[in-house]
BALOBA-1460 file (C-alpha; in Angstrom, 3 decimals):
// residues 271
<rec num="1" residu="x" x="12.304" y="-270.181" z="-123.830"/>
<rec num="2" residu="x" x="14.515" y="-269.819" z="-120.688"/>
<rec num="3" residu="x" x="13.037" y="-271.627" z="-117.709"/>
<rec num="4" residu="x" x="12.684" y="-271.475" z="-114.167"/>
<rec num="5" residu="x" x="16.621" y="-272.614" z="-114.021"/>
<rec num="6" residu="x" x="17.847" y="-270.585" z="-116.817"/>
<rec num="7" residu="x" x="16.574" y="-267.267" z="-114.827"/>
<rec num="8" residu="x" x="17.583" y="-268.151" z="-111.459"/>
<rec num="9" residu="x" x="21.573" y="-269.592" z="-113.293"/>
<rec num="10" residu="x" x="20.826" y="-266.150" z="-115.217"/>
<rec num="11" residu="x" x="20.135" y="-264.152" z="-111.617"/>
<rec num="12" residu="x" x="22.900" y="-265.816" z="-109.959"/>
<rec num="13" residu="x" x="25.522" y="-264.916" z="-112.310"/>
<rec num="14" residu="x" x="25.371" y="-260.951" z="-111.794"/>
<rec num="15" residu="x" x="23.488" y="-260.319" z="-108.504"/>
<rec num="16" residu="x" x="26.393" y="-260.130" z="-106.218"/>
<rec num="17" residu="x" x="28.195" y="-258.262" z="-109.131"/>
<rec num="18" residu="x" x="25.404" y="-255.812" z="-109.463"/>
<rec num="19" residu="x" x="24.224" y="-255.225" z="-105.550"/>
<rec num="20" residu="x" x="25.260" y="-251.614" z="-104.385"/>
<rec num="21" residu="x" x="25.542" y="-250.138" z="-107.875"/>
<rec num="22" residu="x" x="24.000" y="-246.760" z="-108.288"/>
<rec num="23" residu="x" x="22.287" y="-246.242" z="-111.777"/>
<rec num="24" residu="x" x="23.822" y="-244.039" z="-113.754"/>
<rec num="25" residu="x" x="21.824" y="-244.392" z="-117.031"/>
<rec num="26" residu="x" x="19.003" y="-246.035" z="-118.701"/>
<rec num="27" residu="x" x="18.702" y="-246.269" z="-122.484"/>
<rec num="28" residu="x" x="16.090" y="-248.580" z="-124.504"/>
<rec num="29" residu="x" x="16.009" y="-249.779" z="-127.324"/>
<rec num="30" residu="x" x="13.087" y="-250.707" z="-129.862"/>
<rec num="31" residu="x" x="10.049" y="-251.297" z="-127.563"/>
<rec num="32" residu="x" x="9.266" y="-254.528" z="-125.868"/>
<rec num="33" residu="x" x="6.404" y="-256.580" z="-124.606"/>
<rec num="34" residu="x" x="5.751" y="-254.050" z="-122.427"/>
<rec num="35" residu="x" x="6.693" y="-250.785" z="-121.785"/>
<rec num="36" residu="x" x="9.307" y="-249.970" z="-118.938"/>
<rec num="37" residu="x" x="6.618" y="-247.762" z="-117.161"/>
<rec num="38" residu="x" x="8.316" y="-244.895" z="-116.137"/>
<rec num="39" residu="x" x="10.573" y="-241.854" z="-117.820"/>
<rec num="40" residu="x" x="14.445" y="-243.734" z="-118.144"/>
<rec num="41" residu="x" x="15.987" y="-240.648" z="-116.601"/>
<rec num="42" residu="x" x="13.888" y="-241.075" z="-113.249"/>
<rec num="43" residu="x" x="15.862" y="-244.132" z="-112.325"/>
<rec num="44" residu="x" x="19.292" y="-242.161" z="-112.610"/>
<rec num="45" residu="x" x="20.679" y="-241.702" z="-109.394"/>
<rec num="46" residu="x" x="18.894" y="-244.987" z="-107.404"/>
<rec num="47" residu="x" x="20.589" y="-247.425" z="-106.135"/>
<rec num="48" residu="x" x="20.498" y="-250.942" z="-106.204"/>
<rec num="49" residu="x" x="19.711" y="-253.441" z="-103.224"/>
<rec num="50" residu="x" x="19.429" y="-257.079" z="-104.623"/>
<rec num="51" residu="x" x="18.884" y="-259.383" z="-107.225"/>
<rec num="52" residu="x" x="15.605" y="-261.848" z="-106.586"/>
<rec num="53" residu="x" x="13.689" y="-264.425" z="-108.752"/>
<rec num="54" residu="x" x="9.896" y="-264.892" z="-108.961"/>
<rec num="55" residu="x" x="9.218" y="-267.882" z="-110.840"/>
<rec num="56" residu="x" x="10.433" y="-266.678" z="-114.775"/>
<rec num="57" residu="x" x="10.831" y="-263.094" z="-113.234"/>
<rec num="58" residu="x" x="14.130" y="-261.440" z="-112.081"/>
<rec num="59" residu="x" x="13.354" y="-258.591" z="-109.641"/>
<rec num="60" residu="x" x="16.000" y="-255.843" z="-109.276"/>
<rec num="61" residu="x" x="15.088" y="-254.049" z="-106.344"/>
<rec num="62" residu="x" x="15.867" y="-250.726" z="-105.661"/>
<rec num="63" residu="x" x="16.477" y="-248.074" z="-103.283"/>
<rec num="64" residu="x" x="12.958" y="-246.763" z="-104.389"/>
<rec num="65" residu="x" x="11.255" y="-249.429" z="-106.051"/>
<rec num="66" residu="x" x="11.720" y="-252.364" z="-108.309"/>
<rec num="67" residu="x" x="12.277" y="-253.469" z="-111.815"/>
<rec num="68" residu="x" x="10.701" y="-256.691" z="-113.145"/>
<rec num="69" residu="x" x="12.234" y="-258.517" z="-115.828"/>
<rec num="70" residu="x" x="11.623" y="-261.192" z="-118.100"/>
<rec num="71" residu="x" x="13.819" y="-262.774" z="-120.519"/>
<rec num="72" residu="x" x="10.543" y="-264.026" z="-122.957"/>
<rec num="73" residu="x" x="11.135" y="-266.563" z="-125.587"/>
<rec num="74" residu="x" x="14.866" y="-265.671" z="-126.920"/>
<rec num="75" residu="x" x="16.135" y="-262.776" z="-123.908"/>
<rec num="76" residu="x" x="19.138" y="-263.036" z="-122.183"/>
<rec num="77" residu="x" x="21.257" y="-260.847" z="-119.858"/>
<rec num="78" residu="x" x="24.767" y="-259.954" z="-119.792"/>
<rec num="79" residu="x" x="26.749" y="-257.791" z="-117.293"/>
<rec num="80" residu="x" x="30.148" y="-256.232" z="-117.226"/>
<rec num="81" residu="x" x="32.144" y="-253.254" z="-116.978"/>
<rec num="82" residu="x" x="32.767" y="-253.593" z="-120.340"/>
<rec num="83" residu="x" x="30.619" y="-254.099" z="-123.077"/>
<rec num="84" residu="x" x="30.549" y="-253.773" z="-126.768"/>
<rec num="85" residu="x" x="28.375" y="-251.648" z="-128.848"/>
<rec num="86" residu="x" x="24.770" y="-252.178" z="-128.663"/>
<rec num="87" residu="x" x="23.622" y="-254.217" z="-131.707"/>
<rec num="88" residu="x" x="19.888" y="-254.419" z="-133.262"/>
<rec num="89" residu="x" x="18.516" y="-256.939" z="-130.495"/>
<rec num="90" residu="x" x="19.635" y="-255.339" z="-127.954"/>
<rec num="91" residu="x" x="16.810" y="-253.204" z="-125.850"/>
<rec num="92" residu="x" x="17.305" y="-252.693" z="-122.377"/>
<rec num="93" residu="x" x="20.781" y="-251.244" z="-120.240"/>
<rec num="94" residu="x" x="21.045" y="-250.344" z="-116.927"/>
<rec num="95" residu="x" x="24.199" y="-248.572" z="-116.649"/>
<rec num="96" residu="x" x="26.174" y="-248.095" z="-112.895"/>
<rec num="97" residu="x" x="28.766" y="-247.265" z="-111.671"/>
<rec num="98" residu="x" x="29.968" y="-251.502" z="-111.270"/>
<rec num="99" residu="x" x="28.701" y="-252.293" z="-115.191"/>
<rec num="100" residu="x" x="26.272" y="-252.617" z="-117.726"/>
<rec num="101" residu="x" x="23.460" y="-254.745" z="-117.746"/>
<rec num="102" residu="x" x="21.984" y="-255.299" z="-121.005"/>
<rec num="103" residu="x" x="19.104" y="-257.469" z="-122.334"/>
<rec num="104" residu="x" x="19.406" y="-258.776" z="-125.409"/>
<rec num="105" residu="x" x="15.973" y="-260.384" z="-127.120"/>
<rec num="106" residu="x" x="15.852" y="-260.694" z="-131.297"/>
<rec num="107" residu="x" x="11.917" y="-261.637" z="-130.522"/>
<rec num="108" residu="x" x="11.782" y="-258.510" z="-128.337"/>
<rec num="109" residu="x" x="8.908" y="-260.977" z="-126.225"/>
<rec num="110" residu="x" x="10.777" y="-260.560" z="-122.813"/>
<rec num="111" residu="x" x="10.097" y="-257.024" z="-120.779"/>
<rec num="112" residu="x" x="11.775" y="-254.669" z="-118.164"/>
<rec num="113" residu="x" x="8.835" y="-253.350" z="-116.146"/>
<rec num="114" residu="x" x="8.992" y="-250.176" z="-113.313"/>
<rec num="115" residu="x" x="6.886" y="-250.586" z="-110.069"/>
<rec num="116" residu="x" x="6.611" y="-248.415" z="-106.879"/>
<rec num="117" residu="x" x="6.557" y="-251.540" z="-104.856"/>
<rec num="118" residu="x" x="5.873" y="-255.651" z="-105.221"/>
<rec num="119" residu="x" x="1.879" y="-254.625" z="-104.371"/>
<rec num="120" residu="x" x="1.649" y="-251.939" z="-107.373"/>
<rec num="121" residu="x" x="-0.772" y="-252.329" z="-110.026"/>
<rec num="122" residu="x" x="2.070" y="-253.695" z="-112.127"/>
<rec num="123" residu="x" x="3.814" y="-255.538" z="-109.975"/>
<rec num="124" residu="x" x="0.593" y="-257.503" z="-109.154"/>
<rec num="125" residu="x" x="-0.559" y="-257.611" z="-112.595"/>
<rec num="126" residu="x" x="2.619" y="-259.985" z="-113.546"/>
<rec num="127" residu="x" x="3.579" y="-261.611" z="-110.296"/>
<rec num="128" residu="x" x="0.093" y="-261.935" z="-108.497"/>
<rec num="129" residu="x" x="-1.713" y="-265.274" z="-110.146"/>
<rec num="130" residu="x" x="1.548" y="-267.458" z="-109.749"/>
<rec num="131" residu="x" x="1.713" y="-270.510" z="-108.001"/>
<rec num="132" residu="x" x="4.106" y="-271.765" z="-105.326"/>
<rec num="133" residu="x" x="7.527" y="-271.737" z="-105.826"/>
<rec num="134" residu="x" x="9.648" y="-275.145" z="-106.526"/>
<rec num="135" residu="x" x="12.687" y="-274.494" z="-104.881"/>
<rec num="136" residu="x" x="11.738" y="-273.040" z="-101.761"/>
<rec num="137" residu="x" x="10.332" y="-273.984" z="-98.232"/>
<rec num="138" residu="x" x="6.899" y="-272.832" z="-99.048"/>
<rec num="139" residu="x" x="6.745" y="-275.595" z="-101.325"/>
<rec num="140" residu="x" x="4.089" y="-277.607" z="-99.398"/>
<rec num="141" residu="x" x="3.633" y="-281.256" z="-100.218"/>
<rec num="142" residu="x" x="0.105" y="-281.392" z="-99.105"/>
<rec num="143" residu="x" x="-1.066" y="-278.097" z="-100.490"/>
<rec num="144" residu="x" x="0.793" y="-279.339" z="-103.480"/>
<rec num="145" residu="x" x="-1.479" y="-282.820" z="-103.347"/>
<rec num="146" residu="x" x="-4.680" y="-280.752" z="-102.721"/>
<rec num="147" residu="x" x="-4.727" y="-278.299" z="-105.737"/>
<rec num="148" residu="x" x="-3.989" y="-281.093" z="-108.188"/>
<rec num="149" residu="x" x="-6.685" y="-282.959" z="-106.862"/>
<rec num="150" residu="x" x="-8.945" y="-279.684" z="-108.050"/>
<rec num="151" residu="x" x="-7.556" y="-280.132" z="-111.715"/>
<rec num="152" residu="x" x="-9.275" y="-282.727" z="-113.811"/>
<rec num="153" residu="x" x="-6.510" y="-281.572" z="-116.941"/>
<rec num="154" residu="x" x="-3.111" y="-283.459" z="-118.201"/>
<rec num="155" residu="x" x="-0.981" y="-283.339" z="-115.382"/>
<rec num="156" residu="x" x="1.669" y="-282.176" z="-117.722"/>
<rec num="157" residu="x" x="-0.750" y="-278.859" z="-118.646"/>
<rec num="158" residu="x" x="-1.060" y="-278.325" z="-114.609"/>
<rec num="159" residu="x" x="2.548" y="-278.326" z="-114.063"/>
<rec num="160" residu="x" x="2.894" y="-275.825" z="-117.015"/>
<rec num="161" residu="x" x="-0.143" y="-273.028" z="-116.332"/>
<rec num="162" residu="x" x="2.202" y="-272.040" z="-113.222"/>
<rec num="163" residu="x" x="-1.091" y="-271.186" z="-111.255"/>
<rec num="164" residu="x" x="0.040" y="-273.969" z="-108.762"/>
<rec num="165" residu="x" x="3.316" y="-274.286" z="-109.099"/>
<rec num="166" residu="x" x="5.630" y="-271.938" z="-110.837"/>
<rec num="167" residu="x" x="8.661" y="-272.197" z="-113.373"/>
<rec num="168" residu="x" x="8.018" y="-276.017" z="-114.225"/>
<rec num="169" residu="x" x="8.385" y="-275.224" z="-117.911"/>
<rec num="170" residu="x" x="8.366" y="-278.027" z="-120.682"/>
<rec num="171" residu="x" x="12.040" y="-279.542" z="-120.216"/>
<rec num="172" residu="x" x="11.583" y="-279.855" z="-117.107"/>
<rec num="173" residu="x" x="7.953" y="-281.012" z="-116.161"/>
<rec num="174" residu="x" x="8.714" y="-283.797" z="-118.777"/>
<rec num="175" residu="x" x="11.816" y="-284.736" z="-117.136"/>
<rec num="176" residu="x" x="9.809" y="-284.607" z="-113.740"/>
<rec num="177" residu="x" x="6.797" y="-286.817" z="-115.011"/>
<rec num="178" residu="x" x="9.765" y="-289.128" z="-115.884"/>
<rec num="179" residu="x" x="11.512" y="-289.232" z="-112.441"/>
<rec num="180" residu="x" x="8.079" y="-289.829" z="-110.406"/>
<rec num="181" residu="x" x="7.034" y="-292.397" z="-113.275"/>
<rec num="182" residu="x" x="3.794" y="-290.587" z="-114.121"/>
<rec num="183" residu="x" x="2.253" y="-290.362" z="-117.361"/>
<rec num="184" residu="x" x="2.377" y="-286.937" z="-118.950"/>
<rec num="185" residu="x" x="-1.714" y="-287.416" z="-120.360"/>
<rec num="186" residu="x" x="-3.035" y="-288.702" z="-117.031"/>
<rec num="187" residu="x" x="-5.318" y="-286.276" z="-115.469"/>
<rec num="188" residu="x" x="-4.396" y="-284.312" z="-112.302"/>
<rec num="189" residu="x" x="-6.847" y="-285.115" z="-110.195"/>
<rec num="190" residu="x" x="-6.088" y="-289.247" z="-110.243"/>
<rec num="191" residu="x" x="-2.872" y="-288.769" z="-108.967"/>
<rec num="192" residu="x" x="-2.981" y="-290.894" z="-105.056"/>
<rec num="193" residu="x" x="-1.069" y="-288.722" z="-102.205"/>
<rec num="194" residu="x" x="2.028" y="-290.764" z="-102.402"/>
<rec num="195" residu="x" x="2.515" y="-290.427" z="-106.040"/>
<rec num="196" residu="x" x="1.710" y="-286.688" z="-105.827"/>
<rec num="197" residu="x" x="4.574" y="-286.672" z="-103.388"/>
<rec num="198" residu="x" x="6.952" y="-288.382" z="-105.617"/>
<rec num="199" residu="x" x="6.143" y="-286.075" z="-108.349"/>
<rec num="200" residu="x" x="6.920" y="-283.148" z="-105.577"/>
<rec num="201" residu="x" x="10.175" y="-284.573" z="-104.757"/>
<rec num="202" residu="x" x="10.865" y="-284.927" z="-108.670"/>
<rec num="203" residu="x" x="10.405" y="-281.450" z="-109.520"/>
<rec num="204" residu="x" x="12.880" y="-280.048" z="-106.720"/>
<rec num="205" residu="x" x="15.202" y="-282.628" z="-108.097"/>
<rec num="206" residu="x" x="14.991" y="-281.896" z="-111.257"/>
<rec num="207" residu="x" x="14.747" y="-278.370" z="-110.866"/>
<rec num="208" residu="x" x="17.878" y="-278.083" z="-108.330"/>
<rec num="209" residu="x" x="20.015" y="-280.467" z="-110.579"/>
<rec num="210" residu="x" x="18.962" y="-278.314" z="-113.674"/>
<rec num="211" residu="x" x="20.381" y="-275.282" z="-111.900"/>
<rec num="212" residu="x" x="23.178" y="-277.060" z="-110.741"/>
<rec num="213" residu="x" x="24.279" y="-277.618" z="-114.348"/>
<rec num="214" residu="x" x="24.048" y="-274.295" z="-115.754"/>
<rec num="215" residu="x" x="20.383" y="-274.723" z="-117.031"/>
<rec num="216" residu="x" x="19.554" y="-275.952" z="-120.228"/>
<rec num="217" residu="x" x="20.966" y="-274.191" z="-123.517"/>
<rec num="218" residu="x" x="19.055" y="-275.504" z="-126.710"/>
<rec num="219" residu="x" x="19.638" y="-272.905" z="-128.937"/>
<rec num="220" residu="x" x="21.302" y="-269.715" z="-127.697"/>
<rec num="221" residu="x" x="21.030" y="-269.440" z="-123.483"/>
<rec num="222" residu="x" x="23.798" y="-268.179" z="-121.863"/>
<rec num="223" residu="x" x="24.160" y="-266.559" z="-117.981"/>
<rec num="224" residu="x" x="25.351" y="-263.014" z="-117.973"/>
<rec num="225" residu="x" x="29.122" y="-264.763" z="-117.568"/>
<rec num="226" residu="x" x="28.103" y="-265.840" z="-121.279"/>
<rec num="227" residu="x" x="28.582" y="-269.437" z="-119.893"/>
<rec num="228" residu="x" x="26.023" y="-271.947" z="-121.164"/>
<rec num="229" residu="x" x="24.138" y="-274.741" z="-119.357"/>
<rec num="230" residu="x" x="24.664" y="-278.676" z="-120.157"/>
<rec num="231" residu="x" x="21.336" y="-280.043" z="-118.675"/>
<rec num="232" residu="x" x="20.281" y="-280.898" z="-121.676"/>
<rec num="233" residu="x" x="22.994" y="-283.336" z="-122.330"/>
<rec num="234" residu="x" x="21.903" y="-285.678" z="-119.306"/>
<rec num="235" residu="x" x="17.959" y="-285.339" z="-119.806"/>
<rec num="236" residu="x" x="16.269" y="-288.346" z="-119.549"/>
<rec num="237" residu="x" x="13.246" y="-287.938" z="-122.179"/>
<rec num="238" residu="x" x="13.535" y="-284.539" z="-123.676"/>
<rec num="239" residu="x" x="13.864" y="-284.698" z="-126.641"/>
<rec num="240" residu="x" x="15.232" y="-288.089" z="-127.156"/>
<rec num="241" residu="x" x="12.133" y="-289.177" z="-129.419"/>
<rec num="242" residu="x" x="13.050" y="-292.701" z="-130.503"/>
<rec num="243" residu="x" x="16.157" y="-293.094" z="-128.535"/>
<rec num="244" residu="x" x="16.332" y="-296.211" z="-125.870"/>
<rec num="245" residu="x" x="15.221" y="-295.228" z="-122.209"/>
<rec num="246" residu="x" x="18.186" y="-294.658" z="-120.407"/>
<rec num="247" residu="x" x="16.750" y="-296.884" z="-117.424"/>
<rec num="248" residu="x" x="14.780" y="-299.714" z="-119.621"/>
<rec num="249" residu="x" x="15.581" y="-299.133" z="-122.917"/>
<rec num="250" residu="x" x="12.063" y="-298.734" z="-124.725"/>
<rec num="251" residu="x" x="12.160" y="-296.130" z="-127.105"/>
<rec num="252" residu="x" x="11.026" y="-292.903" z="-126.317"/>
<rec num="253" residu="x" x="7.732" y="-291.254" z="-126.942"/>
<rec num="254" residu="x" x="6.591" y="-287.848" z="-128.336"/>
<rec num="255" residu="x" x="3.396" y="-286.432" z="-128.639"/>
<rec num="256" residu="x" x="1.904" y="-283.152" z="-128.724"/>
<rec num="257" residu="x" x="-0.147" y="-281.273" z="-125.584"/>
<rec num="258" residu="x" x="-1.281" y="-277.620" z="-125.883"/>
<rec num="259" residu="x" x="1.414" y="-277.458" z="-128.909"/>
<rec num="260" residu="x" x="4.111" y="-278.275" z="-126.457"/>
<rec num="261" residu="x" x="6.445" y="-281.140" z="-127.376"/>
<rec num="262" residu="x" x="6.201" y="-284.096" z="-124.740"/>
<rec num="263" residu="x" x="8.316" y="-286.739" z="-124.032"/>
<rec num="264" residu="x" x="8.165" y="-290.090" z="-122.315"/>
<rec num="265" residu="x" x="8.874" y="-293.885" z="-121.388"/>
<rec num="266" residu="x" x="5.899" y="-295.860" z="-122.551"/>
<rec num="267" residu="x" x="7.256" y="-298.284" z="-120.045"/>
<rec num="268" residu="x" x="8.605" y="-296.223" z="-116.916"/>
<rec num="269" residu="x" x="5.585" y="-293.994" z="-116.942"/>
<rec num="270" residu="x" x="2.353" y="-296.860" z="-117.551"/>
<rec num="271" residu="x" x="-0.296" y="-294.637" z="-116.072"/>
């Protein structure tokens, strides 16, 4: 599933590409998780402004509204002035007068969503429960430190339910938990102020380095360039059950929490 860096690597690849275009043409596909919420032709003639990122959500905003999209378990974007054919996995173009911009999903679990405005019914619906976001300012150490301090669960399971932070998804909250030398099953609410602050510090890191490298591609991400990530080949824990720690050499850990594969030092991360 793309995460947090995957969408913003994803967003940053067309935005500047895309900004001024006026819509031409909309055409869908098979439907999606959700429907696009308004008739395609009504966006025909709209403009648009910029490119933005709510935690897993791209928002294209428009000269008259927005569109909200998510790239689900398998979705990815491409844009150019030149595309080929639409195959069967592809569902979603925006067509301008600068390019295409197509979504292509084989699980069809990723959406392109129509609202009025950021506080519409929709808009709220999908953006209006998450949590603080990672990468920017408003990510407050000490409001950080006092919601986890309200969550008796797996750290690891906090970081993931996005409902306090946003877009720490399982390569990276594992890779996190790593960096700050927490265990991934220790609960939430144990965690002292300065290791809640290490654990801050690790997920910008992390985060910011992960985006620096392209993101992670596992099976099939790419940006809309079509260029892959190579996070994954410097990870620390992910998915290196069995394999030495890179910093002590124990072999790494895997267990199962929520049906999510974790990873992790036995030694590095003691409690």
């Amino acid at each position: 599933m793309p995460e947090l860096p995957e969408v913003e690597v994803t967003r940053l690849s067309f935005a500047g590409a895309i900004a001024g275009a006026k819509v031409v043409s909309v055409h869908l596909g098979k439907a999606l998780r959700w429907p696009l919420g308004c008739a395609p032709a009504r966006l025909a003639g709209r403009t648009v402004l910029a490119v933005r990122r709510r935690g897993k959500y791209l928002l294209i905003d428009l000269d008259q509204g927005l569109l909200l999209v998510h790239l689900g378990m398998s979705g990815s974007l491409s844009f150019a002035q030149h595309l080929a054919p639409p195959g069967a996995h592809d569902h979603f173009e925006l067509v301008t007068n600068r390019g295409t911009l197509r979504l292509h999903d084989p699980r069809r679990f990723g959406a392109v969503v129509y609202a009025g405005s950021e506080e519409a019914p929709e808009a709220r619906k999908l953006l209006g429960k998450l949590g603080m976001e990672p990468l920017s300012e408003g990510f407050d150490v000490n409001q950080f430190y006092a919601g986890l301090k309200r969550r008796k669960a797996a750290i690891k399971q906090v970081l993931l339910a996005g409902d306090l932070v946003v877009g720490v998804g399982n390569i990276y909250a594992s890779e996190a938990l790593f960096l700050a030398g927490i265990r991934p099953t220790l609960s939430a609410a144990r965690l002292s102020r300065p290791r809640s602050a290490r654990l801050h510090a690790a997920i910008r890191e992390v985060l910011a380095r992960a985006v620096a490298k392209g993101g992670s591609t596992l099976r099939d991400f790419s940006s809309a360039k079509g260029e892959t990530g190579y996070f994954q080949l410097e990870a620390m824990v992910y998915g290196r059950q069995g394999l030495p720690c890179r910093v002590c050499g124990t072999p790494i850990r895997h267990l199962r929490q929520g049906q999510r594969s974790t990873f992790y030092c036995p030694h590095c991360q003691k409690t």
